[in-house]
N, C-alpha and C positions, 0 to 999 in steps of 0.2 A: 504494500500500500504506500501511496507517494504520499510524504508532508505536506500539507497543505495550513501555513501558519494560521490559526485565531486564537487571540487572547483568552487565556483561563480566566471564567469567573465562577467562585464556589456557590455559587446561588443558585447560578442557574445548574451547576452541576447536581446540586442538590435535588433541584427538580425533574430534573432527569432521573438520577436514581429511583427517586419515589414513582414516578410513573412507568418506570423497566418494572420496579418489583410487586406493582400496582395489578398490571395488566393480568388479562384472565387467563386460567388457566385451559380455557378449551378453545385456545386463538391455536392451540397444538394439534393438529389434525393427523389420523391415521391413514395413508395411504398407499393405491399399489404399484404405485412407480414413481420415479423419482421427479419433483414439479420441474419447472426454468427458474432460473433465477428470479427473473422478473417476477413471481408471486410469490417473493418474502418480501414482508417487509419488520420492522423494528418492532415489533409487536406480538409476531405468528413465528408457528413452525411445522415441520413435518415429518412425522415417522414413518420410515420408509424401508422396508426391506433391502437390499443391497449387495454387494461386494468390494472388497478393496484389495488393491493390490500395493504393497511396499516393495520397495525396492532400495537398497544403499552398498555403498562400499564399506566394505572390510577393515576395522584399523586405520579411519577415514584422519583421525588424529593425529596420525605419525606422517602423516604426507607434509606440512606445512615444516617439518626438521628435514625434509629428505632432497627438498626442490624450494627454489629462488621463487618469489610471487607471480613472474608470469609465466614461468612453466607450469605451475600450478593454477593459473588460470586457464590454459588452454587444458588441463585433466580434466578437468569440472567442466569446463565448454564443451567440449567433444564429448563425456560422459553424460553430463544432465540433455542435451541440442538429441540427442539419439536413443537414451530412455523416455524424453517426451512423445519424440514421433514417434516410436512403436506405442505406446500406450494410446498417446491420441490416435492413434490407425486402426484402433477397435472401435466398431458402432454405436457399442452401448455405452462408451468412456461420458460419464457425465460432468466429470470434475476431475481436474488436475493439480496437485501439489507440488511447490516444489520447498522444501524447506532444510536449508545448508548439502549436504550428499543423500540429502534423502527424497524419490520422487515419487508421490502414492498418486492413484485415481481411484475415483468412485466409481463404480458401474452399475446399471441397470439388469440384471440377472434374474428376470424371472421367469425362465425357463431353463432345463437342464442343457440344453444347447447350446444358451449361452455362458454357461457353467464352463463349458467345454473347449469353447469360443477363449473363454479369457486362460483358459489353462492354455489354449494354445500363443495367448500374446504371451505371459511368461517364458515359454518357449523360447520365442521369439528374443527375447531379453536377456536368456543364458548364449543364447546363438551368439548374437551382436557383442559379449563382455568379449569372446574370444577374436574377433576380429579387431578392437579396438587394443586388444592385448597386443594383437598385430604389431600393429601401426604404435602402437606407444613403445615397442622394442626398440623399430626403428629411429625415435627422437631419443634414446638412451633415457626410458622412463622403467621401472619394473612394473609386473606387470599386476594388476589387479582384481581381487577381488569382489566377488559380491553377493547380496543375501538376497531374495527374493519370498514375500511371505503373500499368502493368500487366505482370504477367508471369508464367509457368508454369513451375514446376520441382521439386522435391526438396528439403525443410526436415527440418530436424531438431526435436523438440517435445520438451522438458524443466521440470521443473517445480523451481523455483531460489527460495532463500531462506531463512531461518532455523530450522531444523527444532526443532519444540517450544515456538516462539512463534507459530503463527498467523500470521506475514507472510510471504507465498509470492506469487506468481504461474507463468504459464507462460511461458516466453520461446521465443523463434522464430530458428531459427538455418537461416542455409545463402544460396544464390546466387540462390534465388527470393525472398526480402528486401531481401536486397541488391542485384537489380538493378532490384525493384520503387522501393526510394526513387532511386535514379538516375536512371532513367526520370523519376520526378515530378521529379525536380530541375531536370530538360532544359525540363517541359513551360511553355509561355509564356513561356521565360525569354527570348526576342527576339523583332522581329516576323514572323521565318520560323520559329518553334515552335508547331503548335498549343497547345493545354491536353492531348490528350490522348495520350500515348505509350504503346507496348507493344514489346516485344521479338517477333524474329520467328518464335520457337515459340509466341508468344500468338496473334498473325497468323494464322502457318499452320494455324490451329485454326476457328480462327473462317467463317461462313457464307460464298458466293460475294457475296448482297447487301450483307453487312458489312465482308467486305476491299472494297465499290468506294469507302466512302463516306471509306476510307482511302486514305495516299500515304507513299512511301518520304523519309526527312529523313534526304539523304547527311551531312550535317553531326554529326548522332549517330547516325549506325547501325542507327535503328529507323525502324519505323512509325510514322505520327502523323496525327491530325485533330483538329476542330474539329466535333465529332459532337454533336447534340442531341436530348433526347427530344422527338417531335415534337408530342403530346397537351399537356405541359407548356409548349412551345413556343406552339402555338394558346390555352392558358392567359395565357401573356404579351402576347400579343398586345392580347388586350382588354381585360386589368387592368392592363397597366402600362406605358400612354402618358400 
C-alpha cells in the first residue's frame, strides 16, 4: 500500500474505532464463492470456502550475508516476477500475495477438478525452482530452495485500512492460511521433506492418479512430494544441460 500523507487526529481516530467495533455483526455473510473486491467494503465481510497456496524460499535469511544488495535484488526479481505468473496462470487464482520471499494466492476450489487444477500449478512451481537454479548457477549465485504448502478450508475476507485515505487492501483470515504457510514452512526444510506439502483435506480431494505421485511424511502430519510438470520438465531437459 502507497503513503498517502494526512494528518493524525485522535478524535477522529476515536471515532473510527467506535464505529469498526460498532458495526453488526451479520454485515458477515456466508458464501459459495469467492465475491470481487468491489463488494467489500469497511463494514462487511465474507466466508468463503477456498484454497491457498504458499510458497517461499528456504533459509531466505542467510541470503542478505551471502550477496551484495543488487544481486540480491535480481534473486527476489526473477524469483517473486515467475512464482506470480504461474500462480496468476491458474483461472480460479483470486488473490495474490506477495509479502518479503513469500508468494501465496487465494483460489476459488469448488470443485475437485479444481483441486487438481491447483495441484497441478504447484507442479508447475517445483518445475520452474529448477530452471531458475539454472540460470542462477550461471550468475555465480547457489542454488535455491523452496517450500511449497497447500490446503483447503474456510477464510474469512475483509477489507482493512484507513477509511477516506485511499490505503486499503483485503486481508485473508482463518485456518486455511494459516495452515497453508505451515505446510510451506515444513516443505524442503530436510532431506526427508519434499518441496511440496498439502494437508489431508487437500489430499483427499484430489484425483486417484495425483494422490499416487504423493506419500504420507509421518514427521509432519501431511502429505508430500516432489511432483513436477512434466512438459516443462522435457523443456529442461534440452535447455538446461
Amino acid at each position: 500500500m502507497h503513503s498517502n500523507y494526512k494528518e493524525y487526529e485522535h478524535i477522529k481516530s476515536y471515532d473510527r474505532l467506535q464505529e469498526i467495533l460498532d458495526a453488526s455483526d451479520n454485515s458477515y455473510s456466508e458464501v459459495n464463492d469467492i465475491p470481487s473486491r468491489e463488494k467489500l467494503t469497511f463494514t462487511n465481510g465474507y466466508y468463503t470456502y477456498c484454497s491457498a497456496l504458499y510458497v517461499d524460499i528456504r533459509d531466505s535469511s542467510e541470503l542478505p550475508k551471502k550477496y551484495n544488495r543488487p544481486k540480491l535484488a535480481k534473486l527476489y526479481r526473477s524469483y517473486i516476477s515467475e512464482m506470480v505468473a504461474i500462480i496468476n496462470g491458474n483461472v480460479n487464482c483470486k488473490e495474490i500475495n506477495i509479502e518479503g520471499d513469500c508468494v501465496f494466492g487465494v483460489f476459488s476450489t469448488p470443485s475437485k477438478r479444481d483441486i487438481d487444477n491447483l495441484f497441478s500449478t504447484a507442479a508447475k512451481i517445483n518445475s520452474l525452482v529448477k530452471v531458475l537454479n539454472y540460470k542462477l548457477k550461471k550468475k555465480n549465485y547457489d542454488h535455491i530452495k523452496v517450500g511449497i504448502g497447500l490446503h483447503y478450508g474456510r477464510a474469512l475476507m475483509i477489507k482493512a485500512g484507513y477509511s477516506g485515505s485511499g490505503i486499503n487492501d483485503v486481508v485473508w483470515m482463518g485456518d486455511v492460511l494459516n495452515d497453508a504457510a505451515k505446510l510451506c514452512g515444513f516443505g524442503s526444510k530436510s532431506t526427508q521433506d519434499y518441496p511440496i506439502m498439502m494437508s489431508d483435506v487437500f489430499y483427499s480431494n484430489l484425483n486417484d492418479v495425483n494422490k499416487k505421485l504423493l506419500s504420507y511424511n509421518y514427521n509432519r502430519s501431511c502429505y508430500h512430494g516432489n511432483v513436477i510438470n512434466t512438459l516443462m520438465e522435457d523443456w529442461y531437459q534440452v535447455n538446461c544441460k
